[in-house]
C-alpha positions as CSV (number, residue, x, y, z in Angstrom):
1,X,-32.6,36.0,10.4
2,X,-31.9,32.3,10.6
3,X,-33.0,30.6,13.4
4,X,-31.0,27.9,15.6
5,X,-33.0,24.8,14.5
6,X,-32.7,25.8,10.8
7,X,-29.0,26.2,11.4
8,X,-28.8,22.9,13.3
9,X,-31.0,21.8,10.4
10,X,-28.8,22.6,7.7
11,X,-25.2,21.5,9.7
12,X,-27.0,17.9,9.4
13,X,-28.1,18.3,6.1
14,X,-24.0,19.6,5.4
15,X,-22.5,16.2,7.2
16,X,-25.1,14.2,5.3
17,X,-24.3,15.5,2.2
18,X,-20.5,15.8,2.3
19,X,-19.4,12.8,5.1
20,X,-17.9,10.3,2.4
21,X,-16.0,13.1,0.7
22,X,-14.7,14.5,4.2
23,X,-14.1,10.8,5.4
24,X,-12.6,10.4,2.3
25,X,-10.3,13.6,2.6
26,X,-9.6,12.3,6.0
27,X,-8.3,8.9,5.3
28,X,-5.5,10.2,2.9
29,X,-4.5,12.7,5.4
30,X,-4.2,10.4,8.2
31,X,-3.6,7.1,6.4
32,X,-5.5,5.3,8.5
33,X,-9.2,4.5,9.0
34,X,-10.0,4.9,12.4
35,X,-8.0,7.9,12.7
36,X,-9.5,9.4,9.7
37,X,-12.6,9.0,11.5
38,X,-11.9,11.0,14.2
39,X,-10.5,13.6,11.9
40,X,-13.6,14.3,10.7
41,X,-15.5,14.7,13.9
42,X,-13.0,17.1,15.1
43,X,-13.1,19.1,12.2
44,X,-16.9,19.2,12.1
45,X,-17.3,19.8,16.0
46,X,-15.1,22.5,15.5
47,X,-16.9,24.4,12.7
48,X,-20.1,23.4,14.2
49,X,-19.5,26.0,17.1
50,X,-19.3,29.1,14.4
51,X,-21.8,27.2,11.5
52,X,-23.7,29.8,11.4
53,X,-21.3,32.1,10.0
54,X,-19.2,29.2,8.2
55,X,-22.8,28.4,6.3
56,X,-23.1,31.8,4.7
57,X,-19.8,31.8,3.3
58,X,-19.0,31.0,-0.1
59,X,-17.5,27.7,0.1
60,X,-18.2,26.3,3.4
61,X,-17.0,22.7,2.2
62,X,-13.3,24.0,1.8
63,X,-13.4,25.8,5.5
64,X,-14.6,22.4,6.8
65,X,-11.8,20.5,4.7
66,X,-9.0,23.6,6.0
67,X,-10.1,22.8,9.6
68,X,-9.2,19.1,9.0
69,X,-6.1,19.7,7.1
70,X,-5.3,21.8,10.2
71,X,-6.8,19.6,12.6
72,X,-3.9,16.6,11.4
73,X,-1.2,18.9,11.6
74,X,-1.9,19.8,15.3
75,X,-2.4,16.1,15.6
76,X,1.1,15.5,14.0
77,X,2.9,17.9,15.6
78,X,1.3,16.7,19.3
79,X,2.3,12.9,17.9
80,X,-0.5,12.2,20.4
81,X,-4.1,11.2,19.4
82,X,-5.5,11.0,22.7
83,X,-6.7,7.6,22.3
84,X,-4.3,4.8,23.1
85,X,-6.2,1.6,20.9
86,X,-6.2,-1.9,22.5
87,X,-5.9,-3.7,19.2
88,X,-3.9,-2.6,16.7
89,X,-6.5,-4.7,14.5
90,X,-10.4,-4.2,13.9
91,X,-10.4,-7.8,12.4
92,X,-14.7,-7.0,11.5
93,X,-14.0,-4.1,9.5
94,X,-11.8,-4.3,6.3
95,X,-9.8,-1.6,5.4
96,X,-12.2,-0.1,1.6
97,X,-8.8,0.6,0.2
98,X,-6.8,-2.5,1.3
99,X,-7.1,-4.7,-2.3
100,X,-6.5,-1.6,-4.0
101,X,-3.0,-1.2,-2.2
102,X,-2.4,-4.8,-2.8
103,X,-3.3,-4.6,-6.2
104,X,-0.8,-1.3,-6.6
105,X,2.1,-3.3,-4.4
106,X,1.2,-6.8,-6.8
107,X,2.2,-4.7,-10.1
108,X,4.8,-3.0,-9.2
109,X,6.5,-6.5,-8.0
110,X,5.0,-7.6,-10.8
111,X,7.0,-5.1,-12.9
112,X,10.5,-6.6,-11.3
113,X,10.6,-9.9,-12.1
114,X,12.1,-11.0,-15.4
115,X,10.2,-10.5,-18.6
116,X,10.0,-14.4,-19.0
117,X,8.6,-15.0,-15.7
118,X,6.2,-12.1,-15.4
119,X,4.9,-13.2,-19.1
120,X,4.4,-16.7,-17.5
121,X,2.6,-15.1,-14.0
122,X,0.3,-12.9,-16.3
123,X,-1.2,-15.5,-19.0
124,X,-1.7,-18.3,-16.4
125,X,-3.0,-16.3,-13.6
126,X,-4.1,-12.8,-15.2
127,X,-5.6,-14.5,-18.7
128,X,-6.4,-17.7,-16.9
129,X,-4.7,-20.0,-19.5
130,X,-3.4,-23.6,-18.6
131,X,0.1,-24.4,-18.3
132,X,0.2,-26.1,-21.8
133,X,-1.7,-22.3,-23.4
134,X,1.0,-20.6,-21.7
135,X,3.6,-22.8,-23.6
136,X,2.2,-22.1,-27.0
137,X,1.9,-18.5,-26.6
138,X,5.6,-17.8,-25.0
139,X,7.1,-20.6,-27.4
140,X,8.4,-23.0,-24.9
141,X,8.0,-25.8,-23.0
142,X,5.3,-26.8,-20.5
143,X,8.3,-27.6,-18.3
144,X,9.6,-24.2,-18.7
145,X,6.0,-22.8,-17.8
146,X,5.6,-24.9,-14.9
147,X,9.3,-23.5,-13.1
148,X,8.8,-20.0,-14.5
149,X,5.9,-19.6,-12.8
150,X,6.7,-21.5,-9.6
151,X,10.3,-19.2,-9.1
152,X,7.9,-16.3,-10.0
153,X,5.2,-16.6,-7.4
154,X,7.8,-18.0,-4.6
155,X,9.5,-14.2,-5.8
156,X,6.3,-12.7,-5.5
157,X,5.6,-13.9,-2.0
158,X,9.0,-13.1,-0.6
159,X,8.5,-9.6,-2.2
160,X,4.9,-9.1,-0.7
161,X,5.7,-10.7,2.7
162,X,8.5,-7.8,3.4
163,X,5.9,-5.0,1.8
164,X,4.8,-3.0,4.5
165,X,0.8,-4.3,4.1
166,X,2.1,-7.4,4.5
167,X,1.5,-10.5,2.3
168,X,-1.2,-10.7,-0.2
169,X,-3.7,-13.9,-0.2
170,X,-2.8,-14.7,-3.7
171,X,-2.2,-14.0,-6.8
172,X,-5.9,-14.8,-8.0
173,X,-7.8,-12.6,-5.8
174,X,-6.2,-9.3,-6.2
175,X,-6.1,-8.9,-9.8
């Protein structure tokens, strides 16, 4: 018969092994860092009251992920958290996922400008050519480069500015 410290033992051995995928898990349920956080210690301080039984089951990973999944929709439906955060920004702590959303939000505005002027945007920012490279390779003028690509980043930021993540720092750094 298992004793409490081995069981104790093996609960820390469990978070250890499994917090990234959990916190993981977490942050695409709640969308949001901090929260996801806190989804994950609810969830394990529930099943830590029964891990004794929960560890001898089959798939104990899947109960722990269930009690989250069920955790977020008692959360959701109580639209209450019960923590009320003074800033609505942890400016020392950057969101892991934040360029890739930028990145995703950068293509697919990326993907509505004009051919001409995403062509432009993508061989002098994305291939790094000059302005007179670009010319050559899209058959036009440097001219024509130069106001292609200004009227498609000044798109670009108007497009990122009214995304919901906000504006992206530039062109450069996310791709």
């Amino acid at each position: 018969m298992p004793t409490a410290t081995s069981d104790e033992d093996g609960f820390q051995v469990f978070v250890q092994q499994y917090w990234r995928s959990l916190n993981r898990t977490a942050f695409l349920l709640s969308g949001d860092r901090d929260r996801a956080e806190d989804l994950v210690q609810s969830a394990l301080e529930k099943v830590h009251r029964h891990w004794p039984k929960v560890s001898r089951m089959d798939a104990p990973l899947e109960y722990v992920r269930r009690a989250m999944v069920t955790t977020a929709i008692s959360w959701r439906r109580r639209r209450s958290f019960g923590e009320i955060p003074s800033l609505s920004v942890d400016p020392g702590h950057h969101d892991p996922y934040e360029r890739i959303d930028q990145r995703q939000q950068l293509i697919a505005a990326l993907r509505r400008l004009p051919v001409k002027m995403r062509a432009a945007l993508v061989l002098r920012y994305f291939e790094d050519l000059s302005e007179a490279e670009v010319a050559v390779a899209m058959g036009c003028s440097v001219g024509t480069v130069k106001s292609q690509v200004s009227r498609g980043l000044e798109r670009l930021r108007t497009t990122m500015a009214a995304s919901p993540a906000g504006p992206v720092p530039s062109v450069k750094t996310v791709l």
